[in-house]
Every structure is written in C-alpha cells, then in structure tokens.
matplotlib code that plots the C-alpha trace (Angstrom):
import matplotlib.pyplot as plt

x = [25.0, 27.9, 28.6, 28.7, 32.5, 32.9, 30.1, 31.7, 35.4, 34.3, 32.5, 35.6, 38.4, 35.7, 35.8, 39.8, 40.1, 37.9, 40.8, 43.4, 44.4, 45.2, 42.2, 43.6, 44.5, 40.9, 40.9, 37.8, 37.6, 35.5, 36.2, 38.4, 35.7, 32.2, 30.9, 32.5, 31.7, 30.5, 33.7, 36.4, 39.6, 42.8, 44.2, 44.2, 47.3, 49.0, 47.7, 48.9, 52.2, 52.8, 51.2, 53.1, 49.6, 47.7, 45.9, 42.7, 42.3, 42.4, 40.1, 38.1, 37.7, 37.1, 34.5, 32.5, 32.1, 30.6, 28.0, 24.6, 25.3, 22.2, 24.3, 25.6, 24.3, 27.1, 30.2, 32.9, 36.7, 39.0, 42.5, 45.5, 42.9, 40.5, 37.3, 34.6, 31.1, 28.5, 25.7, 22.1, 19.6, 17.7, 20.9, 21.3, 17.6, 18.1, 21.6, 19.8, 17.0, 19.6, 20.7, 17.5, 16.8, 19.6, 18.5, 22.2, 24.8, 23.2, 24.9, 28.1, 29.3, 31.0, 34.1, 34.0, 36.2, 35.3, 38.5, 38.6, 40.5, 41.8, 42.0, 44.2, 43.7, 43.8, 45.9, 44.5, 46.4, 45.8, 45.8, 46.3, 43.6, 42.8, 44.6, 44.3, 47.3, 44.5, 42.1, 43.6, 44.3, 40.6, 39.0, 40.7, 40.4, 36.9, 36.2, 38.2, 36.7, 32.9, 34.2, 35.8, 32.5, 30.4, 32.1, 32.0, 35.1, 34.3, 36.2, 37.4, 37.9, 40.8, 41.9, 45.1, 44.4, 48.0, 47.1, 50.8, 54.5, 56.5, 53.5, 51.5, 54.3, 54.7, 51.2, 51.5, 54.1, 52.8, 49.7, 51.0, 53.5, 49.8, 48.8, 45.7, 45.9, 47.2, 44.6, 46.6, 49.9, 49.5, 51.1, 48.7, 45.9, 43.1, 40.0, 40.6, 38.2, 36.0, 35.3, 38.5, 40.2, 41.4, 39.2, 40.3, 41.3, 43.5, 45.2, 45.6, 47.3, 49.7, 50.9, 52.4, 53.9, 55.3, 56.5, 58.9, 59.8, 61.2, 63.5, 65.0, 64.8, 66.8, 65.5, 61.7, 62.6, 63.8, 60.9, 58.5, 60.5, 60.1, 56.3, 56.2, 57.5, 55.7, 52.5, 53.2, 54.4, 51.1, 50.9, 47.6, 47.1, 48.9, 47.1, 43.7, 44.9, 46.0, 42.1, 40.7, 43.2, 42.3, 38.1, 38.0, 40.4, 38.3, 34.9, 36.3, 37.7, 34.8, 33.0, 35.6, 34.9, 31.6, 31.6, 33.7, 31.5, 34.2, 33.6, 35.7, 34.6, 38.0, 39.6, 42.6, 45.6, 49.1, 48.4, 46.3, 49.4, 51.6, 50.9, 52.1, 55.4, 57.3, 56.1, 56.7, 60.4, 61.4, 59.6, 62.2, 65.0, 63.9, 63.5, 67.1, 65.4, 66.5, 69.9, 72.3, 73.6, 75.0, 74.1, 70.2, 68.0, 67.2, 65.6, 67.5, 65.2, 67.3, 67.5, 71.2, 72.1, 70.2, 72.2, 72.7, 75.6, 76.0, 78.1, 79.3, 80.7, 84.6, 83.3, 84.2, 80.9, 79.8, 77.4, 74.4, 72.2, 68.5, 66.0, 67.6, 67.4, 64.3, 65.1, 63.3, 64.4, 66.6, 69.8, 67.5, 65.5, 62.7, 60.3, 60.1, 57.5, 58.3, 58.0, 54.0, 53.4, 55.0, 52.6, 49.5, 50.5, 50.0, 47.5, 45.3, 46.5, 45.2, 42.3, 40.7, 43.4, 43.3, 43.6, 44.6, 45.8, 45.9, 47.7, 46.7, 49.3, 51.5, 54.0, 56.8, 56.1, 57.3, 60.6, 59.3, 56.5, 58.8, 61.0, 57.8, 56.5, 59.7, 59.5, 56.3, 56.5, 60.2, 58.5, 55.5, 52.5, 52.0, 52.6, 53.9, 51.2, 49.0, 50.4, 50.1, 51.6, 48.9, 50.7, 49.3, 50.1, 50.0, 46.5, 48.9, 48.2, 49.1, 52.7, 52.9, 53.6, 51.7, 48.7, 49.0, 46.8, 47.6, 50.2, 51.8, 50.2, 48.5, 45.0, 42.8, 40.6, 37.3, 38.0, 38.4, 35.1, 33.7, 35.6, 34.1, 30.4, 30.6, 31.4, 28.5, 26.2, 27.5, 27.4, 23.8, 22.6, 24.4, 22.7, 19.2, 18.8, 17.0, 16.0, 12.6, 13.5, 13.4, 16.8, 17.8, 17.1, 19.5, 22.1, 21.8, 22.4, 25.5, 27.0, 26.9, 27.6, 31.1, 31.8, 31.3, 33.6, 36.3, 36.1, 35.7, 37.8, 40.5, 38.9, 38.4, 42.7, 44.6, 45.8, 49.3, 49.1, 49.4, 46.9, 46.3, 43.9, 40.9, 37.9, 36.1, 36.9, 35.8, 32.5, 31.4, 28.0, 29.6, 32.2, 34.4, 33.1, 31.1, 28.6, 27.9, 27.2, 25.1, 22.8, 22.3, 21.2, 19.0, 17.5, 16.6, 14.9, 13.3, 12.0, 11.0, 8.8, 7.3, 6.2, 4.8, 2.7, 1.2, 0.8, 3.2, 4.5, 8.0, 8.0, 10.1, 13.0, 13.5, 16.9, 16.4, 18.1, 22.1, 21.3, 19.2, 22.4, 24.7, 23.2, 22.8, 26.4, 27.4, 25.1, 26.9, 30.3, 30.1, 30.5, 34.1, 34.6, 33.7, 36.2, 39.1, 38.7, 39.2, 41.9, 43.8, 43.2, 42.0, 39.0, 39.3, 37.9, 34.1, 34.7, 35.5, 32.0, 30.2, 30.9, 30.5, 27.0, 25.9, 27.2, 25.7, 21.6, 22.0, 23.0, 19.9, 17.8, 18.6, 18.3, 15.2, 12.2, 11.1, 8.2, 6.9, 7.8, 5.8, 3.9, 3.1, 6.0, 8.6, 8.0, 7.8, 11.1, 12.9, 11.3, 13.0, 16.0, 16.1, 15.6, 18.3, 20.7, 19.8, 20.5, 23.4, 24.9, 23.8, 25.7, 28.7, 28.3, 28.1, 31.4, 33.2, 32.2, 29.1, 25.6, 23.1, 20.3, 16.5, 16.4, 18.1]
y = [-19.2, -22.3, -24.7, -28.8, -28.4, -25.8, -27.3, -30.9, -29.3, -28.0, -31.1, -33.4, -30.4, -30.4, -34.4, -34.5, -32.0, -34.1, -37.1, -34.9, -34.2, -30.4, -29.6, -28.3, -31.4, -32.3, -30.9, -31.6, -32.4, -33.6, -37.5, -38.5, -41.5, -40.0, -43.6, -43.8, -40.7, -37.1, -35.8, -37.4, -36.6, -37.9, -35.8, -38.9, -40.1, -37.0, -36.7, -40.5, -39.7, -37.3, -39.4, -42.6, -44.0, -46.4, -44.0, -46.6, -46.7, -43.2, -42.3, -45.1, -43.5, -39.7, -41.5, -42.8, -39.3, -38.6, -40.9, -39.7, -36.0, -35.9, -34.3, -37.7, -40.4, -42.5, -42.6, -44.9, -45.5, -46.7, -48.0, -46.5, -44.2, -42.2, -41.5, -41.2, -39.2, -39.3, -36.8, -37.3, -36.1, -34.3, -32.3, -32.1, -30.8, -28.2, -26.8, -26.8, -24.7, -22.6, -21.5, -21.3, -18.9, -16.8, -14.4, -12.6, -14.3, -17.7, -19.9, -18.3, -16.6, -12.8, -11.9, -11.4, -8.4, -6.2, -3.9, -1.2, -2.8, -1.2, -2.6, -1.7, -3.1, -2.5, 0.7, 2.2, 5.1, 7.8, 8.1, 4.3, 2.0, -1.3, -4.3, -7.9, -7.2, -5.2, -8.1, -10.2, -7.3, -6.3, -9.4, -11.0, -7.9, -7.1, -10.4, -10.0, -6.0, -8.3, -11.1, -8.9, -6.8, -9.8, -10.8, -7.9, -5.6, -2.2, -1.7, 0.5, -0.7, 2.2, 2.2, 4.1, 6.2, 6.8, 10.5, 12.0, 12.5, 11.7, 10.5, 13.8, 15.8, 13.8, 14.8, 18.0, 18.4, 16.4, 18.3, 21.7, 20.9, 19.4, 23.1, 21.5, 23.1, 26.3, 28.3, 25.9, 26.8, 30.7, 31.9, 33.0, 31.8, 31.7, 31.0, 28.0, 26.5, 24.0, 21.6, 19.3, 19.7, 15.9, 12.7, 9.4, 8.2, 11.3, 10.3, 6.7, 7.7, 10.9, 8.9, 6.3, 8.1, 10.4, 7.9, 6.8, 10.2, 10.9, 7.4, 9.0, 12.8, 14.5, 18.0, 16.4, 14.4, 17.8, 19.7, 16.9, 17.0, 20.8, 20.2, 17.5, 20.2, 22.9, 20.8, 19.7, 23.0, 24.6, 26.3, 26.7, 26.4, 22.9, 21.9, 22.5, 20.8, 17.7, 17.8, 17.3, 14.3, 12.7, 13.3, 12.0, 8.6, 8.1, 8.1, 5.8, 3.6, 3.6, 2.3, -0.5, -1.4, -1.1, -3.9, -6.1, -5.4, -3.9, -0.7, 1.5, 3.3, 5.8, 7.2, 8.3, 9.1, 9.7, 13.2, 12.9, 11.9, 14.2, 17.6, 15.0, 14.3, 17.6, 17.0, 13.2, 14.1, 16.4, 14.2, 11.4, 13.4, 14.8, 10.6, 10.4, 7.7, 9.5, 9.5, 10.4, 7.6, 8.9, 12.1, 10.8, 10.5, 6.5, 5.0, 1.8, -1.1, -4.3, -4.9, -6.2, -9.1, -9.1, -9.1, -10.7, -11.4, -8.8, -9.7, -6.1, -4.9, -5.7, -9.4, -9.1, -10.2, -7.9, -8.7, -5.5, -4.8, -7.0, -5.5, -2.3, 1.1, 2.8, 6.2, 8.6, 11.7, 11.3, 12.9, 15.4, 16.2, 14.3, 12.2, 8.7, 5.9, 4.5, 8.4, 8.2, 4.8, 5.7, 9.2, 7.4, 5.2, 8.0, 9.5, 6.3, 6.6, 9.7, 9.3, 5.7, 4.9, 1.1, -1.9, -3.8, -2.6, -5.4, -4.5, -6.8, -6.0, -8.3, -10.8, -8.9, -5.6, -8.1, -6.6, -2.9, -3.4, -4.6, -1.9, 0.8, -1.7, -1.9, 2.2, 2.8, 1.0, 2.5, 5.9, 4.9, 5.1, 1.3, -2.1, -5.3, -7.0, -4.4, -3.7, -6.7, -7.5, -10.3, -11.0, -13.5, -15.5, -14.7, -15.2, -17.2, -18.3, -21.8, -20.8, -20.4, -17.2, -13.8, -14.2, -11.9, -11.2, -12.9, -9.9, -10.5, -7.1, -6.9, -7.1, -4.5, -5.2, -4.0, -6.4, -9.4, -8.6, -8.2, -11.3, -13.3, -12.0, -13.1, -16.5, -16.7, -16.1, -18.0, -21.3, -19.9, -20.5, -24.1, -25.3, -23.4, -21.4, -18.2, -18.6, -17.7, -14.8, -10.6, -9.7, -7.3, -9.5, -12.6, -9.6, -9.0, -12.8, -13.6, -10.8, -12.3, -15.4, -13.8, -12.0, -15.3, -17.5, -14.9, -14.1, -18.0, -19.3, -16.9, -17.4, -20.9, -21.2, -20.3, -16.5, -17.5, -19.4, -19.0, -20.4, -20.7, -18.6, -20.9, -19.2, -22.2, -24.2, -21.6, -20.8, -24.7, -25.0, -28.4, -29.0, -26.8, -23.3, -19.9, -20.9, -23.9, -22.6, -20.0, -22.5, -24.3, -21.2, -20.4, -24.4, -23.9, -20.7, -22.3, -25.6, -22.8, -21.0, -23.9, -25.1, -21.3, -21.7, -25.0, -23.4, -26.0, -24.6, -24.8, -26.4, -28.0, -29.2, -33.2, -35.2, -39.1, -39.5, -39.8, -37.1, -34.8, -35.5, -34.7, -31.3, -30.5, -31.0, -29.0, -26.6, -26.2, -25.8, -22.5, -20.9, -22.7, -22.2, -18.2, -18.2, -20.1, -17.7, -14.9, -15.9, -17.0, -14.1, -16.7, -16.3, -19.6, -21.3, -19.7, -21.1, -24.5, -24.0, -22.5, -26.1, -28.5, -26.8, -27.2, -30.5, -32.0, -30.1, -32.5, -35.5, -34.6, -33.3, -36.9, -38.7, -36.9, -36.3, -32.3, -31.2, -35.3, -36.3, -39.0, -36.8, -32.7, -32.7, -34.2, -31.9, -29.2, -29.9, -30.7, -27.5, -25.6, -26.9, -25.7, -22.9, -22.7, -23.9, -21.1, -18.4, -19.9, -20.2, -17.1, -15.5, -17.4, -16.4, -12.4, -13.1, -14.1, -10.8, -13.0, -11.9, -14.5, -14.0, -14.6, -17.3, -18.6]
z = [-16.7, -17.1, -19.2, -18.5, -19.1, -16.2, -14.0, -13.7, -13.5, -10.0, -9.2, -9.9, -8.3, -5.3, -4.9, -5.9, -3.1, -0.6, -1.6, -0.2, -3.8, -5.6, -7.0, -10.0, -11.4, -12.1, -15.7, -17.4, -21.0, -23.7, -24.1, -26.5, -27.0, -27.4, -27.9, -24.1, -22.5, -23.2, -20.6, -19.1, -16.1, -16.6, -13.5, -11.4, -13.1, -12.3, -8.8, -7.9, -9.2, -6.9, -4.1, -4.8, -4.6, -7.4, -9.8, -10.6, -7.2, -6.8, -9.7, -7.8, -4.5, -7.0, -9.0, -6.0, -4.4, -8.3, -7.9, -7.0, -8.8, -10.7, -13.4, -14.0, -16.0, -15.4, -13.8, -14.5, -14.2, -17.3, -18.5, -15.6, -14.1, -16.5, -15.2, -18.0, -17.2, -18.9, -18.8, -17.6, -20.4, -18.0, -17.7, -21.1, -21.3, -19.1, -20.1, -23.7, -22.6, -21.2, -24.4, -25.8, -23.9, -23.9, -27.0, -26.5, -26.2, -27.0, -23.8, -23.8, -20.6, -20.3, -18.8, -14.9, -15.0, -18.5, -19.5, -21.9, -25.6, -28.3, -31.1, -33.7, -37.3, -41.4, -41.4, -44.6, -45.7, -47.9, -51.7, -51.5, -52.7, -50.8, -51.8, -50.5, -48.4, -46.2, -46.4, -43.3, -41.0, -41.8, -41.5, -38.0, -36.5, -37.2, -36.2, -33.1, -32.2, -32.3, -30.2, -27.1, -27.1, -27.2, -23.9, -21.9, -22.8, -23.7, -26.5, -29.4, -33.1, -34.4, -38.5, -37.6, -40.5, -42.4, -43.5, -42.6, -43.7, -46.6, -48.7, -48.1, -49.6, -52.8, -53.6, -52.8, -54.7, -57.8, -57.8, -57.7, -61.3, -62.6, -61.9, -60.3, -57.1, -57.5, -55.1, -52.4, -53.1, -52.5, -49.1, -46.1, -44.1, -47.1, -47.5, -49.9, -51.7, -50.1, -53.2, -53.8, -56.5, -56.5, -56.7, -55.4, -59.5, -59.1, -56.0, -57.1, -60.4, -58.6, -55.8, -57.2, -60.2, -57.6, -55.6, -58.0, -59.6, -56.0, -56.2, -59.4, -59.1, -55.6, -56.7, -56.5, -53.4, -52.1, -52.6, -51.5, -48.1, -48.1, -48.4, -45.8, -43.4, -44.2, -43.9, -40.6, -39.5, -40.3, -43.6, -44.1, -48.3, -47.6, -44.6, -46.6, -49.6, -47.0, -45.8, -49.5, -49.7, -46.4, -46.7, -50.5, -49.4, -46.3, -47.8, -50.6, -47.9, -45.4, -48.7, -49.5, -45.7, -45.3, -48.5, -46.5, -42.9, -41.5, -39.8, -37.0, -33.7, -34.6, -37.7, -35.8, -38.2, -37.6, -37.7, -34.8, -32.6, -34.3, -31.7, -28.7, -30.3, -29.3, -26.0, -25.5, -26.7, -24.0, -21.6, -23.3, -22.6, -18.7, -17.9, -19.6, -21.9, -25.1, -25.8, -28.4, -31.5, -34.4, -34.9, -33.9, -30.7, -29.5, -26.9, -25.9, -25.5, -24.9, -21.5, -20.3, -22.3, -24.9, -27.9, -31.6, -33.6, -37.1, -39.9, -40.7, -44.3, -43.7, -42.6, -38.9, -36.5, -33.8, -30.5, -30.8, -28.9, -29.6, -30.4, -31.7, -29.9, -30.8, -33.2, -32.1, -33.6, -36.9, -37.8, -39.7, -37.1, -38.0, -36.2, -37.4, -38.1, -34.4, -32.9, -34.1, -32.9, -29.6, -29.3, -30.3, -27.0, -25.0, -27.2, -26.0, -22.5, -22.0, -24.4, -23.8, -20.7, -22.0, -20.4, -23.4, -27.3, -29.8, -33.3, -35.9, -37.9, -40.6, -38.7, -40.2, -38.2, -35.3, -34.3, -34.8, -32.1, -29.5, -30.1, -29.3, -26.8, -25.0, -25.2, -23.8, -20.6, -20.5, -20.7, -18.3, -21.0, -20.6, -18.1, -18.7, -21.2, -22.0, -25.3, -27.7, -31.7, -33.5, -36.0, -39.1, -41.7, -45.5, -48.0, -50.8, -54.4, -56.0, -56.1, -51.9, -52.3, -51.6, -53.7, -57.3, -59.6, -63.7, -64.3, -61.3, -59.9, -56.0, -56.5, -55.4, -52.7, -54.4, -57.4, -55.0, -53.6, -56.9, -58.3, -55.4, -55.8, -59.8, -58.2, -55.6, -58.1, -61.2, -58.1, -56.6, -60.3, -60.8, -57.7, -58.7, -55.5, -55.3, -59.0, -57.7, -55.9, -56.9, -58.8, -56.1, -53.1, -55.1, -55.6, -52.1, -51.2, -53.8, -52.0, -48.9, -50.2, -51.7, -48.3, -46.3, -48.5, -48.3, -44.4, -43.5, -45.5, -43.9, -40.6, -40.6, -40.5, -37.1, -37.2, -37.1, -40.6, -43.9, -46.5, -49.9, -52.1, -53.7, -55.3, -56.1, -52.9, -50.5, -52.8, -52.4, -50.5, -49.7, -46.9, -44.8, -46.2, -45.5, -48.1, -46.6, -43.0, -44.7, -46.9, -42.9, -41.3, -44.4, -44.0, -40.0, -41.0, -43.9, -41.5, -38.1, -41.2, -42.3, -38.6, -37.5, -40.9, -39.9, -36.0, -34.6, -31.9, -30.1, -26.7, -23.4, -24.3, -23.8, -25.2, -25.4, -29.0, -29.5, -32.5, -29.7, -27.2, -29.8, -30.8, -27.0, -26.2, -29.3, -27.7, -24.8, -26.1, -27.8, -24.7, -24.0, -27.7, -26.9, -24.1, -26.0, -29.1, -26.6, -24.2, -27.4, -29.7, -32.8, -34.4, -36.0, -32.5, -33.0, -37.0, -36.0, -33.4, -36.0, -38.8, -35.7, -34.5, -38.9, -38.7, -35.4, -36.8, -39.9, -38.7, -35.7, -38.7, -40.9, -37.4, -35.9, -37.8, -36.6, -38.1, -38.9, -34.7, -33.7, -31.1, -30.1, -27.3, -29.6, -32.4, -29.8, -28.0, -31.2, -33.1, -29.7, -30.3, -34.0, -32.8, -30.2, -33.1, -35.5, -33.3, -32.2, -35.5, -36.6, -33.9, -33.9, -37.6, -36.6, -34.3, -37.4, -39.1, -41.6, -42.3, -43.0, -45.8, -44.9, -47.5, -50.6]

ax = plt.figure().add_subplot(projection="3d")
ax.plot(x, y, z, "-o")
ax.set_aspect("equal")
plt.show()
C-alpha cells in the first residue's frame, strides 16, 4: 500500500528522468497553496540550473508527460517553474478506501527491512519514588517503543532498572542501625525470611535520610561502602535483603507505570550487567583499550584531534582530550556508572544482538553517552550508528525553569497523575459530559482524560524542546489538546452508533466535496506522517496528524451532512469515511501512548 505523496514522487522522478534530468530532484510535496494544488515539484528549478536550460520550459516539457495519468486531475505549471497537481477524486476515492480498509495500520506502510530495537527509557531506580523528572523519559519513549513496532521493528522496551551500588549499601546499612533487619545481617548462606521486612514508605523515608547522613558522616559512608561490596561480592543475608528492596520498588513502580500506560518487555537492572564486568575488563586490557590514568583504568575515546581548552586551578589553559577518557575501573578498584552501561552493551549484544539501541535519556547525559558509545564500538560490541542518545527538553513551570511543586520540592509522579485526574473531572463536569453515566465508568474516563492532557501536551512539542507546565491549558476540550482529540474520537463513535441504530449502512467511498477532498488527503498523510515520526525519532509528527485528521472530520462534518445526506450512497460513502477517520485517529492516538473512552 502507498501513499499519493510516494505514488506521484515516482511519477514525476520517472518523467524528470525521461527529460534527461536526475530523477531525484523530483521531490514531491504538499502545496504550499491548497486552493492551488493538493502537491506540487519545485525540482525543475534545480534541475535547469544545472542544465543551463529555462526551468518553465522545463517543468513544461515534465508536465506534459503528466498529462493523461489518471491520478491527475490537473496538471499545471506556475511562477519560474512549479508544477502544481491536483488529484482526480476518483483517486482520492480509492486511496481513501485504502485506508478504510486497512484495520491495522490504518494506510500507513511498514518498514521494508524490520531490525531488532532496543529501547532504552525511564530508568526507575530503587527505593526512589517517581517524580516528574521520570515523566518525559516515560512518556516519548513509550510512545516511541509503539511507533517502531507499529512499523515493523521487532523491538524491546528495557526500564534499565537502577537496583545496584552505592544506593543499595545506604539501605543496608540504615536498616540494620533501625534494627529492622537483623535476620539479614547474620553471616552464612541462610534461609532468610521470605516476607520483607521493608515496605516502599520505608524505603522512601531511609534512603534519603541516608543519603545525606553519608555526605556528613565518613564512618557511615564507610560502612555503607563496606556493604556495597559485600553485596556485590555475594553475601548472601545482604543479597536477600537487596531482593526484598528491588521486588517491593518494582511492584510499586510497575503500578506508577501502568497509571501512566507505560509498560516494559525487560526489567533489566544494573545488577543484571554486573557478572559481565570482570570479564569485559580483561577483554579491555587484552585489546590494549584499557589503559592506566592516575592511579585508574580509562578507555580513551577522542579520536586524534579532538580536543577542548580547560581553564585549570593556577589559571593556566590546557588543550584535553574531548570527550574525556572513559573510567573504567577507579583508583579504588571500583567499577563505575560508565563500566555498567558499557556491560549492558554487550549484555544486549549477546542477548537481543540489536540492530539499533535508542536511550531516551535527559539531554544532559549527552557527553556521558558518547563516551560509552565511543567505547563500545572501540571494544567491538557495536558499529557506527547503532547506538543512539535522544536526548529532550525540560517539562518547565511559569518561571522557565524545571517545573516544582509550591514548596519548591519535585513533585511526585503519582500526585501529578492524581492532580491531573481532579482536573479532568472538575472540566468533564463544567462542560456536563458523562453526567449521565455510572460513577465508575466517569472515573474511568477523567482518568483518561488526565493521562491524555499530560502525554499530549508533552507530545504535541518536538523532543528536543522545552515547554511549559499548564494544567488548565492542556485540560481544555478546546484547541491544541489531548482532551480535545479525545471528545472527536468519542463524537465519530457517537455519530457510527447512531447510524448502525437507524440500519444505515456504510458504503463505496465517493469524494466530490472540498470537505470530502480535504478529509481524504488528510487520510492519506498519516502514513508519511508514520514514516517522518520514525526516521526522525519525534513523536510530535503522529500528534500534529492526529489534530489535523480532528480538524479536517469537523470542518467535513459542518460541511457535509452524514447521517441527513441527500441520498443512500452519499450517506453511505460519507458514513465510510467516518469510519476510516475514527480508526485512524484512534490509532494515531495509541502511537502517542492515549486510550480513548467509548463515550463521554
């Protein structure tokens, strides 16, 4: 299946080429004058450049192999050298019925070549509650796991689970002076005791207060390192005690995600990687990648050249080396953050043996991922391009800066949620929908309201970009919103009932109206918008589809009378194409992460 956009690029590169001309500089692309044309090619300008030859009687000679297509309304040739096409409606008609009947992917086409993605996003950790800092991470890459499946790839959503090092042996250590654990802290291999002895308020309150106990007390940050080691060398009582702390944080978090419709085909920590780090080491050292600095082990990852200026402490400025070796191994001993990352490299290599691995991961973490990029295709775990940072902007409040709650504090995740849901239904109320409805079913559709004002309103922005935090803006069933695109979907279903309960039928599909050409050319796009969003990496593509496809059904809906038509096959086409529009919708709607009620 192709789209108009895709079918008339080959048509134009195939009568450019006929001219003698590079086919590739037939770009097709939606006119910048719909009142003109429905596409347009401007590559005759180009083309006659490099000819030395007039471009309007170039695009001439291109446009008159274009007549007869019966694709092809009209064509005709404007300005320097554009040529404008216009679209038949029978065309239209049948690309529409197209879509129709595509139940899966609704028009859009799949990748030729599927590869095998991992995608790496939210990186929950343990004992740590989620906060809105998790909520972009979360939110793109769910969206962005649903979007490479839905076009082929075979792919893996991963939460990178945080459940090792320094963090583990706080607890540890804070719960054994609680005297709360003391069955873990005997030597030997056990039993232990199977029921935890900490719940996740427990872990919220320790790790924190340990935390900062260790910034002011050596002697605690001391013994907290002792217990990092000893977990990680095996002692059993700890390692026990570690598997209460990781099983009571992950079913709290799959809970926080599930809220948010986020979910993960792996639950791979850090601790997961941690067995292949001895072994990743010494094959370091037998490549001659690892190398002594200071007392620790690096990789170098700059390639000759690469440097920066650094203002050192005496003032003088030095050229080093950019990005910065890689520390592998510190001048303790210990393996590092970057040592993990580098080990769960090869961990997927030899476990999914990717073709791809996306981090959605804060813009900040930019230079670190270059460093362990640069390392694993160093050490031969990964090629040129298959290892990718998306970065993304910040969710901000009035101020422009990282959004806060009243006190100044980070807001947890699970309050936003519930913050948001108080909103969708205090607005549901004001604009009197599903008064009439059972209390659990309107629960059920103020939360999806709340979910779909929070993801779409951070979707609905370009990855790269910051934006600013507004509860009442994104919760407006008017404009640019989540609400709004749900309140469409919930009026199609509401208008396809109302016909199937007066046996009107749907029927062949037949475009004559500008409204009908409108929504059929909308139609078509999603699968250029699919392949945008994808090649790109930015979700925000399908959400700009997704208000364009609610905005061309109601000015066709205000335009062209459905269930009223003046005759059986008008209703019948139009009903069809309500149809087509709805399931369209509702899965450009599922790409972005969005369930849609069954009514409102």
């Amino acid at each position: 299946m192709t789209d108009l956009k895709t079918e008339l690029g080959e048509a134009v590169g195939a009568a450019f080429a006929a001219e003698g001309v590079d086919a590739a500089l037939a770009r097709v692309t939606p006119s910048d004058r719909p009142d003109l044309a429905d596409f347009q090619s401007n590559g005759a300008l180009a083309a006659a450049k490099a000819l030395k030859a007039n471009p309007r009687e170039l695009a001439g000679k291109v446009a008159a192999r274009l007549e007869g297509d019966p694709r092809l309304a009209s064509v005709e040739v404007a300005g320097p050298g554009f040529i404008n096409l216009k679209i038949a409606d029978a065309a239209l008609a049948k690309r529409a019925t197209e879509v129709a009947a595509d139940a899966v992917h609704a028009g859009a086409a799949v990748v030729a070549d599927p590869r095998k993605v991992v995608i790496d996003f939210a990186g929950p950790n343990v004992a740590k509650p989620m906060h809105v800092g998790h909520l972009r991470s979360s939110i793109i890459g769910e969206s962005l796991k649903r979007l490479y499946r839905f076009r082929g790839d075979q792919v893996w959503g991963d939460a990178h689970f945080g459940d090792w090092g320094f963090q583990m042996g706080l607890l540890i250590v804070a719960l054994g002076d609680e005297g709360g654990a003391e069955a873990f802290m005997a030597d030997g291999d056990g039993p232990f005791p199977a029921e935890s002895p900490v719940s996740l308020e427990d872990l919220e309150r320790l790790y924190p207060q340990a935390a900062a106990k260790a910034k002011e007390d050596p002697a605690f940050r001391d013994r907290a390192r002792k217990a990092t080691a000893e977990l990680q060398n095996g002692r059993a009582g700890y390692r026990a005690l570690w598997s209460h702390f990781v099983a009571v944080s992950r079913t709290a978090l799959e809970r926080e995600f599930g809220a948010l419709g986020v979910t993960f085909d792996l639950w791979n920590g850090e601790s997961d990687a941690d067995p292949l780090i001895p072994g990743m080491v010494e094959e370091l050292k037998a490549k001659g990648l690892l190398v002594e600095d200071a007392g620790a082990q690096v990789v170098h990852v700059a390639r000759p050249g690469e440097t920066r200026k650094k203002k050192l402490d005496d003032g003088s400025v030095v050229e080093v080396p950019s990005p910065p070796p890689l520390l592998v191994v510190s001048s303790e001993g210990s393996a590092m953050y970057g040592t993990t990352d580098l080990a769960t490299i090869k961990q997927r290599r030899r476990d999914q043996d990717f073709d791809l691995v996306l981090y959605v991961v804060d813009e900040r973490q930019a230079e670190h991922f270059e460093q362990v990029f640069r390392g694993a295709m160093l050490a031969g775990y990964a090629t040129e391009g298959q290892l990718n940072h998306l970065g993304f902007g910040t969710m901000n409040g009035p101020d422009g800066k990282p959004f806060k709650t009243r006190a100044g504090g980070v807001l947890k995740l699970h309050d936003l949620i519930s913050m948001a849901t108080d909103k969708a239904r205090e607005r549901l109320k004001e604009a009197k929908l599903g008064d009439d409805l059972p209390a659990d079913e309107f629960e059920d559709i103020a939360r999806k309201v709340a979910i779909a004002a929070l993801k779409f309103a951070d979707l609905s922005n370009a990855r790269t970009t910051s934006y600013v935090f507004d509860l009442d803006r994104f919760m407006s069933f008017e404009g640019k919103t989540g609400p709004y695109l749900l309140y469409q979907a919930v009026r199609i279903r509401s208008l396809l009932r109302k016909a199937a309960e007066q046996g009107l039928a749907p029927g062949a599909i037949v475009i004559g109206e500008p409204a009908e050409r409108d929504l059929a050319l909308t139609l078509d796009a999603f699968s250029q918008a699919a392949a945008e969003a994808y090649d790109k990496r930015m979700p925000h593509v399908i959400a700009e589809h997704a208000y364009r496809l609610a905005q061309s059904f109601s000015k066709f809906y205000a335009a062209c009378p459905v269930l009223a038509a003046p005759d059986e096959a008008t209703r019948g086409s139009r009903l069809t194409l309500s149809k087509a529009v709805l399931d369209q919708l509702e899965r450009a709607l599922d790409l972005l992460g969005i369930d849609t009620p069954e009514r409102m």
